[in-house]
C-alpha positions as a Markdown table, in Angstrom:
| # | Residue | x | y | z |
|---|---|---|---|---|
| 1 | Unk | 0.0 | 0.0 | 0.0 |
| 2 | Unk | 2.6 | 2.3 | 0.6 |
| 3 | Unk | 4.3 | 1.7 | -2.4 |
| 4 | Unk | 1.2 | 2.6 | -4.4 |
| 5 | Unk | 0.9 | 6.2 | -2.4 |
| 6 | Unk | 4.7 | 6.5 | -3.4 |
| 7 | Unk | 4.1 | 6.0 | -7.2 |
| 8 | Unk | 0.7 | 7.8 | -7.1 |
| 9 | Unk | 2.0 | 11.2 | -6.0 |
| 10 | Unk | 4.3 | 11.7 | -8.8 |
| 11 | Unk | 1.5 | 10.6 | -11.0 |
| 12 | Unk | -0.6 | 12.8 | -10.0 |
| 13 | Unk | 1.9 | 16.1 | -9.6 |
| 14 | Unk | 2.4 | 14.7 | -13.9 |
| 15 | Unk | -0.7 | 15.0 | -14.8 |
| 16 | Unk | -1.4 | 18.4 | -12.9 |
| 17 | Unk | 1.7 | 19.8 | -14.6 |
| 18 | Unk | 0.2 | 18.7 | -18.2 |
| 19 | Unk | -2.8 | 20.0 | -17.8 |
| 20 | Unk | -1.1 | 23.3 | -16.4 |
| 21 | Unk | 0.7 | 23.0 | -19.6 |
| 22 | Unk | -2.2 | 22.8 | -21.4 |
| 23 | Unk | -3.4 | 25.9 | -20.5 |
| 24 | Unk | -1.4 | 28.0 | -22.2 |
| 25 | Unk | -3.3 | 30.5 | -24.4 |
| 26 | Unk | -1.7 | 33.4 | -26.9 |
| 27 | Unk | -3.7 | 35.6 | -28.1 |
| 28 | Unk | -3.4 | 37.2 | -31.7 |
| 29 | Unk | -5.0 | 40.7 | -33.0 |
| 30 | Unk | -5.1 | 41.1 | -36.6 |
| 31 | Unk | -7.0 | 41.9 | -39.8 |
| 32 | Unk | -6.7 | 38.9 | -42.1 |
| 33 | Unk | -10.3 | 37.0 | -41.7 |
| 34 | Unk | -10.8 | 34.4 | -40.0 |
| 35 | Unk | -11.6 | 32.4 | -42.6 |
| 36 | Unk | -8.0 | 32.5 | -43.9 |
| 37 | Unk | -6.4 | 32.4 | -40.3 |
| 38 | Unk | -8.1 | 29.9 | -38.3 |
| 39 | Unk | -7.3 | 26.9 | -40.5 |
| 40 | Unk | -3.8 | 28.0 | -40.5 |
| 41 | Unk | -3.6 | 27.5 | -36.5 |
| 42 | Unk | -5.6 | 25.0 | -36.3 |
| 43 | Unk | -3.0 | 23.3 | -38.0 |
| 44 | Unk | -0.4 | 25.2 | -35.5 |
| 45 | Unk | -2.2 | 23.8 | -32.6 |
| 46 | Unk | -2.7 | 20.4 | -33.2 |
| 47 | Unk | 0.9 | 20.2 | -34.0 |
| 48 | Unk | 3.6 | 22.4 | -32.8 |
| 49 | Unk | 1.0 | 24.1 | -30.4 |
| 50 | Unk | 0.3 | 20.8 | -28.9 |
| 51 | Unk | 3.7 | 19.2 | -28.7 |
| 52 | Unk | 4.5 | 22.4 | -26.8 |
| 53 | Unk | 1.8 | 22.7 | -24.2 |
| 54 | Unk | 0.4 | 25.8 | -25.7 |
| 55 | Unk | -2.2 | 27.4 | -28.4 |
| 56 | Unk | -3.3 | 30.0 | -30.2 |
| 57 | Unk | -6.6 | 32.0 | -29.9 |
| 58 | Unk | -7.4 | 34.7 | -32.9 |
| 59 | Unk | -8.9 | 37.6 | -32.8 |
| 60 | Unk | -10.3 | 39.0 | -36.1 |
| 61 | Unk | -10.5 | 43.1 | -36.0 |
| 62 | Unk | -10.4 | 44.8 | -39.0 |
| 63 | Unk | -9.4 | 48.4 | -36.9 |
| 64 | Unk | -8.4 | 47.7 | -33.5 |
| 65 | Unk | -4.6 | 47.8 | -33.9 |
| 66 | Unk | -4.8 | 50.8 | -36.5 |
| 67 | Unk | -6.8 | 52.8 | -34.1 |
| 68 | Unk | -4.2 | 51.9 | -31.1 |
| 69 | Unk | -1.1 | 52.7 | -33.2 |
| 70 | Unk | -2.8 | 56.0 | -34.2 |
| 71 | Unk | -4.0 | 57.4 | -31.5 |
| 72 | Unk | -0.2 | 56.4 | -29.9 |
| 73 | Unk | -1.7 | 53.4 | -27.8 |
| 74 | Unk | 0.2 | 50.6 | -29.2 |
| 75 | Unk | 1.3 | 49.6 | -25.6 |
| 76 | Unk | -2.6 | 49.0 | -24.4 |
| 77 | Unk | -3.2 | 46.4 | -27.1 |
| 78 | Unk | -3.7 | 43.2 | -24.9 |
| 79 | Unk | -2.2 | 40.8 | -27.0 |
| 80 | Unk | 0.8 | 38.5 | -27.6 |
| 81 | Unk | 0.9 | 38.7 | -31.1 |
| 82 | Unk | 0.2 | 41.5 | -33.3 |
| 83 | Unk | -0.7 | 42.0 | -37.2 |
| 84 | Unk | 0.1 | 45.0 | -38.7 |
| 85 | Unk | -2.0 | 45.8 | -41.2 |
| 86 | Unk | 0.4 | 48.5 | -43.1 |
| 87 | Unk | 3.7 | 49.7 | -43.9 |
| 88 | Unk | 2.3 | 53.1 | -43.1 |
| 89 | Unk | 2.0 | 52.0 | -39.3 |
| 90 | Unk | 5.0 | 50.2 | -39.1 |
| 91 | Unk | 7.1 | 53.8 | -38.0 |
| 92 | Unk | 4.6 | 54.5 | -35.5 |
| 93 | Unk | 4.8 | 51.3 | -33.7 |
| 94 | Unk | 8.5 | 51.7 | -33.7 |
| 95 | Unk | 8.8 | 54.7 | -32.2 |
| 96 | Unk | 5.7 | 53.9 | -29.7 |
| 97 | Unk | 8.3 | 50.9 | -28.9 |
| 98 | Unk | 5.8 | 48.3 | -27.9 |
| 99 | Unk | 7.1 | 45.4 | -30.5 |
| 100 | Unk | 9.5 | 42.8 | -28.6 |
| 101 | Unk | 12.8 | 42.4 | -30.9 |
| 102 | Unk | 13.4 | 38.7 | -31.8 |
| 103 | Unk | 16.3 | 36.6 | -33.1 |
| 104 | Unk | 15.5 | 33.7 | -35.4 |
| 105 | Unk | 17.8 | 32.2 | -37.6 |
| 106 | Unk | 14.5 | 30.8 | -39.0 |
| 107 | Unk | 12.7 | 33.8 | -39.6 |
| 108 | Unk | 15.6 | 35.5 | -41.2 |
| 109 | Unk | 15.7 | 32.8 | -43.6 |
| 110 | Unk | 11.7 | 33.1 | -44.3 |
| 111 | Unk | 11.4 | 36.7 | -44.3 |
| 112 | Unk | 13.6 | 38.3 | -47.1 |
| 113 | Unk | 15.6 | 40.9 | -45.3 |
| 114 | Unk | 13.6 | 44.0 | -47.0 |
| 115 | Unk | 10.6 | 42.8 | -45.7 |
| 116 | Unk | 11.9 | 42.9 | -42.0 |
| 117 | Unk | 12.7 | 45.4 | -39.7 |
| 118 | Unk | 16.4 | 45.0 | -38.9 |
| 119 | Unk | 16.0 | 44.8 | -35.2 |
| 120 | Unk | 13.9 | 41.9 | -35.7 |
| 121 | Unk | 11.0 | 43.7 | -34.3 |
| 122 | Unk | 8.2 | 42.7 | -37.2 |
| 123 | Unk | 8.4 | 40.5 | -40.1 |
| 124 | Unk | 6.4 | 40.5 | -43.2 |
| 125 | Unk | 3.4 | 38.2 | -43.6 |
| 126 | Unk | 2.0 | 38.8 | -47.0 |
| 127 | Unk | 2.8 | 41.3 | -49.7 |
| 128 | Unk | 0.5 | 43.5 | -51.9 |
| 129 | Unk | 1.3 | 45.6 | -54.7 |
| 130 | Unk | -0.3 | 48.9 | -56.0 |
| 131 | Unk | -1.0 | 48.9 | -59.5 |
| 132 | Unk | -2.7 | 50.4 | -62.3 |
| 133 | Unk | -6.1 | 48.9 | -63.5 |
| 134 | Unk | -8.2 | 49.5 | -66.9 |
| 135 | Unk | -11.2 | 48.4 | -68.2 |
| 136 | Unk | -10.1 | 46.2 | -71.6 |
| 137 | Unk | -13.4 | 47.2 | -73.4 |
| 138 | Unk | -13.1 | 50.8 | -73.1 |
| 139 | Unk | -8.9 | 51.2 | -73.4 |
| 140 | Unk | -8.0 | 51.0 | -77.1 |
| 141 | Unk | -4.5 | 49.0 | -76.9 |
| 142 | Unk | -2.9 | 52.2 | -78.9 |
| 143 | Unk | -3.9 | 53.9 | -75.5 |
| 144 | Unk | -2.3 | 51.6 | -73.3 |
| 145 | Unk | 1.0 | 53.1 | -74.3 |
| 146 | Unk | 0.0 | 56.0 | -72.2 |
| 147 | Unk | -0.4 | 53.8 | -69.2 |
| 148 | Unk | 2.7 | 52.5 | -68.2 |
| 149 | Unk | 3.8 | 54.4 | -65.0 |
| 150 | Unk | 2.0 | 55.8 | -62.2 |
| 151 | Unk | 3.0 | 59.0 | -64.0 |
| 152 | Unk | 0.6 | 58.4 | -66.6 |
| 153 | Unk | -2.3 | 58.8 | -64.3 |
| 154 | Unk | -1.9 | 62.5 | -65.4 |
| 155 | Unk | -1.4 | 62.2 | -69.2 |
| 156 | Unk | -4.7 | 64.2 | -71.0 |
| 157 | Unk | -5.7 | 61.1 | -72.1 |
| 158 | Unk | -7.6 | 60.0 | -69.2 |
| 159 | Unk | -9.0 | 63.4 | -68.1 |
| 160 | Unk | -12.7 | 62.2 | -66.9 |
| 161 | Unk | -11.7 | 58.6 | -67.0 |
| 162 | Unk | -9.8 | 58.2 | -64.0 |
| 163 | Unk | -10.9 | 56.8 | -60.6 |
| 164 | Unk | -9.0 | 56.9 | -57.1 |
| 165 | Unk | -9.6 | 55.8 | -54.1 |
| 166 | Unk | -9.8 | 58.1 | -51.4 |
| 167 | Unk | -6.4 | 59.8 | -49.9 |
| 168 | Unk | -6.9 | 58.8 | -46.7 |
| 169 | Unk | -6.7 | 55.0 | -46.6 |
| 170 | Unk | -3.7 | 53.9 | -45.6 |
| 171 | Unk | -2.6 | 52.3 | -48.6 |
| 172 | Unk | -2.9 | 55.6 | -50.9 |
| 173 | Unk | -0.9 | 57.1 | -47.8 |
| 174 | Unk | 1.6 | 54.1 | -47.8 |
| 175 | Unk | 1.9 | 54.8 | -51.8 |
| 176 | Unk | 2.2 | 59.2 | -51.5 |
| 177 | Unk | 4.9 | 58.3 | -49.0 |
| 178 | Unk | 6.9 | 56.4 | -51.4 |
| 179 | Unk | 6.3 | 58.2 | -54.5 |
| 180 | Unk | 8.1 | 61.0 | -51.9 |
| 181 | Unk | 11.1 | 58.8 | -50.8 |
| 182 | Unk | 11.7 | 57.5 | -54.8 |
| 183 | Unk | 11.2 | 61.0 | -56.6 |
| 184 | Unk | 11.0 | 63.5 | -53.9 |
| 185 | Unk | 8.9 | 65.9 | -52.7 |
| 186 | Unk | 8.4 | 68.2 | -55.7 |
| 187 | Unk | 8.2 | 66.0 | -58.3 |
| 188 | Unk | 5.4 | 63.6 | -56.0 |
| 189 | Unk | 3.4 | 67.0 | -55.9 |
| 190 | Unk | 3.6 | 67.5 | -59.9 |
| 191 | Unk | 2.7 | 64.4 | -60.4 |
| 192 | Unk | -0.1 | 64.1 | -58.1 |
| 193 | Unk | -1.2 | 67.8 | -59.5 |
| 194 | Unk | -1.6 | 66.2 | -62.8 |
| 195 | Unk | -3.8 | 63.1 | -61.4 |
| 196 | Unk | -6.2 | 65.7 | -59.5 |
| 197 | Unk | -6.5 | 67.7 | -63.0 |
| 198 | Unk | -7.9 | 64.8 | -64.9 |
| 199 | Unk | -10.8 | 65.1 | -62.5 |
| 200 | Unk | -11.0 | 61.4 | -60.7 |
| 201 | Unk | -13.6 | 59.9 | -59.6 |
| 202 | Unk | -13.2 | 59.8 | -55.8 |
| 203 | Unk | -14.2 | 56.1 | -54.3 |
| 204 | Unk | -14.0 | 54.7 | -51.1 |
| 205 | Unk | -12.9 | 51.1 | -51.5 |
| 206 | Unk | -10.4 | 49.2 | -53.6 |
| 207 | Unk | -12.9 | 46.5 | -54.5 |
| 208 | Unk | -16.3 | 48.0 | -53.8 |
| 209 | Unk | -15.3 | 51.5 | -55.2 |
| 210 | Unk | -12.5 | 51.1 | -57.7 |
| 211 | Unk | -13.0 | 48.4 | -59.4 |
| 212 | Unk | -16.7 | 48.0 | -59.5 |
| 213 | Unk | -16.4 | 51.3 | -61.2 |
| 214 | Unk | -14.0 | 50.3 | -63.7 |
| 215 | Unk | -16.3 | 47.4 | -64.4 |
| 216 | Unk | -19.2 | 48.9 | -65.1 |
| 217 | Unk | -17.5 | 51.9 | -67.4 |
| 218 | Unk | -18.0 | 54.5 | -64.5 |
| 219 | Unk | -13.9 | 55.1 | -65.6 |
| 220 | Unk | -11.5 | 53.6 | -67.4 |
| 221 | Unk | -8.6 | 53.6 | -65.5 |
| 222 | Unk | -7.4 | 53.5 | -61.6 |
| 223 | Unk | -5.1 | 52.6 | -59.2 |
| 224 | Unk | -5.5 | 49.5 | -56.5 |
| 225 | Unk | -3.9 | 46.6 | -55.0 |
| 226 | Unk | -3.2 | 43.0 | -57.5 |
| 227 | Unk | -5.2 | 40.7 | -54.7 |
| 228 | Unk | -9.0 | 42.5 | -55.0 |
| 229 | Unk | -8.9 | 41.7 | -58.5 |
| 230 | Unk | -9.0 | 37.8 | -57.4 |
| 231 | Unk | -11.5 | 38.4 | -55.2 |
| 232 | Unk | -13.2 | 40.5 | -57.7 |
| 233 | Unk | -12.9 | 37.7 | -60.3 |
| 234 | Unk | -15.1 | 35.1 | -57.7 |
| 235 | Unk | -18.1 | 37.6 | -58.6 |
| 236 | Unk | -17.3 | 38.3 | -62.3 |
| 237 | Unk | -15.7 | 36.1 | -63.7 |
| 238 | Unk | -15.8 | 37.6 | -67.0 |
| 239 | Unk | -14.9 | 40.7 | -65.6 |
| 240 | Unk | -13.0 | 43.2 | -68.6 |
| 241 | Unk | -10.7 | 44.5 | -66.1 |
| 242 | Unk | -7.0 | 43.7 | -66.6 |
| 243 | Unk | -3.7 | 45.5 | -64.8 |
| 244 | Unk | -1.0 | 47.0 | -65.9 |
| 245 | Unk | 2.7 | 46.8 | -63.5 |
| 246 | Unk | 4.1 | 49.9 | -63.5 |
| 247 | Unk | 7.0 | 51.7 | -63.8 |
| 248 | Unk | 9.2 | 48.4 | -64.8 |
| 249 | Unk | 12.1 | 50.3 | -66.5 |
| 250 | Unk | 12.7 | 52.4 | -63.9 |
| 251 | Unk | 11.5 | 52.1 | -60.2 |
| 252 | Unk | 9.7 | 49.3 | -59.9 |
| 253 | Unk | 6.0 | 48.7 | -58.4 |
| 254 | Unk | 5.1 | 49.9 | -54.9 |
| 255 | Unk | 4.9 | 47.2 | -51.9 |
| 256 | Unk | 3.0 | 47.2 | -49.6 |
| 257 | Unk | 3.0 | 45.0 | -46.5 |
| 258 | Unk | 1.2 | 43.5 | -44.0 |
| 259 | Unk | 3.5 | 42.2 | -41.0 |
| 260 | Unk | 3.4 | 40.6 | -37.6 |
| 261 | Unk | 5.0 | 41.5 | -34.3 |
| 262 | Unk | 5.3 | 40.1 | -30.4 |
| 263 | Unk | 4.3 | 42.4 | -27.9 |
| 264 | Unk | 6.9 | 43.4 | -25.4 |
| 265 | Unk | 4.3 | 42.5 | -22.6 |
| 266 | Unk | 4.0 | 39.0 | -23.7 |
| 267 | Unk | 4.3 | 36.4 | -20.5 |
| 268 | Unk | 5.4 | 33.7 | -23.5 |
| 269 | Unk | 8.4 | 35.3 | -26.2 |
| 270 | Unk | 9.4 | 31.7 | -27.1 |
| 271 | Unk | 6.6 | 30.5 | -27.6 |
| 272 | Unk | 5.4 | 33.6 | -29.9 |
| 273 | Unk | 8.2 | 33.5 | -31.6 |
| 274 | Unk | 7.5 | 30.1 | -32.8 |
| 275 | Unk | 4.1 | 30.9 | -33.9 |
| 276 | Unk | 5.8 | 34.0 | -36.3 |
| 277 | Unk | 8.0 | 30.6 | -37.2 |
| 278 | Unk | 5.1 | 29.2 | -38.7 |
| 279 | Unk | 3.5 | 31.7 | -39.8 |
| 280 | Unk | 6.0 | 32.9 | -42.5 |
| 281 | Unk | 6.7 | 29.1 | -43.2 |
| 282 | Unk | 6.5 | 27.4 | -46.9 |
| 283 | Unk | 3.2 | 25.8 | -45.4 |
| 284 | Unk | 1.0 | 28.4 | -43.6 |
| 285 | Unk | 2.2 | 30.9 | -46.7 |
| 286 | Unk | 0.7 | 28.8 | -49.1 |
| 287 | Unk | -2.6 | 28.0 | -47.5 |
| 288 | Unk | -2.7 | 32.2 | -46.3 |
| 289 | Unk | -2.1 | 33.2 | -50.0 |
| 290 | Unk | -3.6 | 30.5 | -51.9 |
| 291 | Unk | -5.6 | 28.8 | -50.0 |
| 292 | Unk | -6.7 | 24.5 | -50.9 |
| 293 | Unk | -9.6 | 22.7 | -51.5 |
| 294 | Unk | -11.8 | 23.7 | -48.2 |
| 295 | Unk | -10.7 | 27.6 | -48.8 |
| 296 | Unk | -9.4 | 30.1 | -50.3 |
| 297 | Unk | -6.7 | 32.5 | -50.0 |
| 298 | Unk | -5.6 | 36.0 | -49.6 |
| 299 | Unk | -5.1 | 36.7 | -52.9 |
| 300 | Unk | -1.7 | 38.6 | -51.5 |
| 301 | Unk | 1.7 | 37.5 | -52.0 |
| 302 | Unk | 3.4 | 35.1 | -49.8 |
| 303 | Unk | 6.5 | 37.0 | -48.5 |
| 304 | Unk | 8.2 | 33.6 | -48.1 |
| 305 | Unk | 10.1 | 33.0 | -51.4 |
| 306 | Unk | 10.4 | 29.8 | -51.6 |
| 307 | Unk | 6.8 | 29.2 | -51.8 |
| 308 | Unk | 5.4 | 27.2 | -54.9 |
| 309 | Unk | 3.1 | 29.7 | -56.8 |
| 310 | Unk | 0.0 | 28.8 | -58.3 |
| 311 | Unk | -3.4 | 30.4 | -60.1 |
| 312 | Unk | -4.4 | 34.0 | -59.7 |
| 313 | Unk | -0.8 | 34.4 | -57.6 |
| 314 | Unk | 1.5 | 33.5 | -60.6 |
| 315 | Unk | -0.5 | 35.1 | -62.7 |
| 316 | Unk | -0.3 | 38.5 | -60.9 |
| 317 | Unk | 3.5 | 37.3 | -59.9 |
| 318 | Unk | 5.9 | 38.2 | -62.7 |
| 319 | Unk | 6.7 | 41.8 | -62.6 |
| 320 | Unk | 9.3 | 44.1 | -61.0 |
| 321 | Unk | 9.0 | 45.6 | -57.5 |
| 322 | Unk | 10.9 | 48.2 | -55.6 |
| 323 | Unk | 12.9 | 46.8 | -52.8 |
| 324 | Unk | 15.1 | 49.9 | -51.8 |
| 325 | Unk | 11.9 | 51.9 | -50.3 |
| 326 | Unk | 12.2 | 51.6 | -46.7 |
| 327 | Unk | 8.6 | 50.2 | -45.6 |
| 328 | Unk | 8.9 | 51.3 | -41.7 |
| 329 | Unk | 7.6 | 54.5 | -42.7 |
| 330 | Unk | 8.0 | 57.3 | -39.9 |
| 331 | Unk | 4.8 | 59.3 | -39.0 |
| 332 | Unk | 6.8 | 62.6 | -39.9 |
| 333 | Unk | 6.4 | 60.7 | -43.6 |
| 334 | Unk | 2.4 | 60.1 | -43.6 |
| 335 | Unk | 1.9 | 63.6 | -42.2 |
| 336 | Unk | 3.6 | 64.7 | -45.0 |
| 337 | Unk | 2.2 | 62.0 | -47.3 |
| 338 | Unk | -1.4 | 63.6 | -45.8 |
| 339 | Unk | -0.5 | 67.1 | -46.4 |
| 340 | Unk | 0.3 | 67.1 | -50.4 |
| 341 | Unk | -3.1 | 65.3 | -50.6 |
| 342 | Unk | -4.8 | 68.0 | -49.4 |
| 343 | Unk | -3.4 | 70.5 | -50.6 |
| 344 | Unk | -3.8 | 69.0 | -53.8 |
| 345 | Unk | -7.8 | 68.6 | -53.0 |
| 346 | Unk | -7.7 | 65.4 | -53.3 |
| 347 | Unk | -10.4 | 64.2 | -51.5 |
């Protein structure tokens, strides 16, 4: 009998440990649907996550940590793992100095090194590019030789057939904030002159706004990121809408990114770190992106290179982007970015 009580302590004090281990919950804030994410860590979980005594729990939030990093509360997001929606925030979280740096000899191999910040403190996720649309039954293909950079926008031969989406979205600050860093100030604010002359059409959306215009003939031409015209294409698939990548002899296209960082206040840095791990992996990338049989994908581009592309990705994928414009953009550049755009009136 006592030899039983002496073997059934330890047994016990094992299975109380597991089950403390079990417990383990990190919690992740971001803006990529559910739908997208939650097979992803399922996966996570029921692997690494459970090997490891801990799991994941999403949170899908379209503007909670946009609003935080604006309004300088970065610090107050409860979380252990946070998306960053856009480049345009990723100079404000830095300097609000809530992001945990990390070293991983596995993320660094994931995560080109332009697509990182270089104290490790957010990696890219997914990419998206900002390119120039047109609707292929109202563009003569003579005219398409006036659409070949983003400086185009302005030529006379799309006055009252352009349409933008507004100036304050992030990604149309993202993309005034790099037209600044790649051809400087005054040049940005000729440019952009020439675009507010031709009279655009003002929208509110990429999807909804842009490119519903463009396919019913409300314009001819606009500007918006490669991945809503995958989505667009589930709805229409005959859609006459067709892009153009600009700027390839020169500059390159404009990247945008969406990215993922630990919180400094995190009780569990390992373990988070091997969630990002995953995350960036061949594996979740493809599924995120592309999505398989159950789901599909983001439509964005997997910023894991070594990722096998397939349908409406390597379709949109062979083009030239810039990779010399610094994507932690500082608030000092959207203010700026946000001043030309309206003082140009563009709405």
């Amino acid at each position: 009998m006592f030899k039983f009580r002496h073997l059934l302590f330890p047994l016990i004090l094992l299975l109380t440990l597991t089950e403390v281990m079990a417990l383990v919950e990190l919690k992740m804030v971001g803006n990529t649907r559910a739908k997208r994410m939650d097979p992803v860590l399922k996966i996570f979980n029921e692997t690494i996550g459970k090997e490891n005594g801990f799991k994941v729990l999403y949170q899908y939030d379209k503007l909670a940590v946009s609003k935080a990093i604006k309004e300088g509360k970065g610090k107050d997001l409860k979380f252990d793992l946070i998306q960053i929606p856009d480049a345009s925030l990723l100079g404000s979280a830095a300097s609000q100095n809530f992001l945990l740096p990390l070293e991983s000899s596995v993320l660094r191999e994931n995560v080109p090194e332009y697509l990182r910040s270089k104290e490790g403190t957010w990696y890219g996720f997914t990419k998206k590019a900002r390119v120039l649309f047109y609707n292929s039954d109202l563009v003569k293909p003579y005219e398409l030789d006036e659409l070949l950079t983003y400086e185009d926008l302005g030529h006379p031969t799309w006055k009252g057939r352009l349409c933008l989406r507004t100036s304050d979205s992030l990604y149309n600050i993202s993309l005034i904030a790099f037209f600044v860093d790649v051809k400087g100030k005054e040049s940005t604010e000729s440019m952009l002159k020439e675009w507010i002359n031709n009279k655009p059409l003002i929208k509110k959306s990429d999807m909804s706004g842009v490119l519903q215009a463009l396919h019913e003939g409300e314009c001819h031409i606009g500007v918006a990121n490669t991945y809503y015209l995958g989505h667009f294409r589930k709805k229409y698939e005959k859609t006459p809408i067709k892009m153009v990548f600009p700027n390839q002899n020169s500059y390159g296209a404009h990247i945008n990114l969406r990215s993922f960082g630990v919180h400094k206040l995190t009780n569990y840095p390992h373990f988070s770190k091997r969630v990002l791990e995953f995350l960036t992996s061949e594996r979740a990338q493809d599924i995120i992106t592309q999505g398989n049989s159950e789901f599909g994908g983001s439509f964005e581009y997997p910023v894991n290179p070594k990722v096998k592309l397939r349908g409406f990705v390597k379709e949109v994928s062979q083009f030239k982007e810039n990779k010399k414009f610094n994507l932690e953009i500082k608030a000092l550049q959207n203010e700026k970015a946000k001043e030309i755009a309206r003082e140009l009136g563009w709405k």
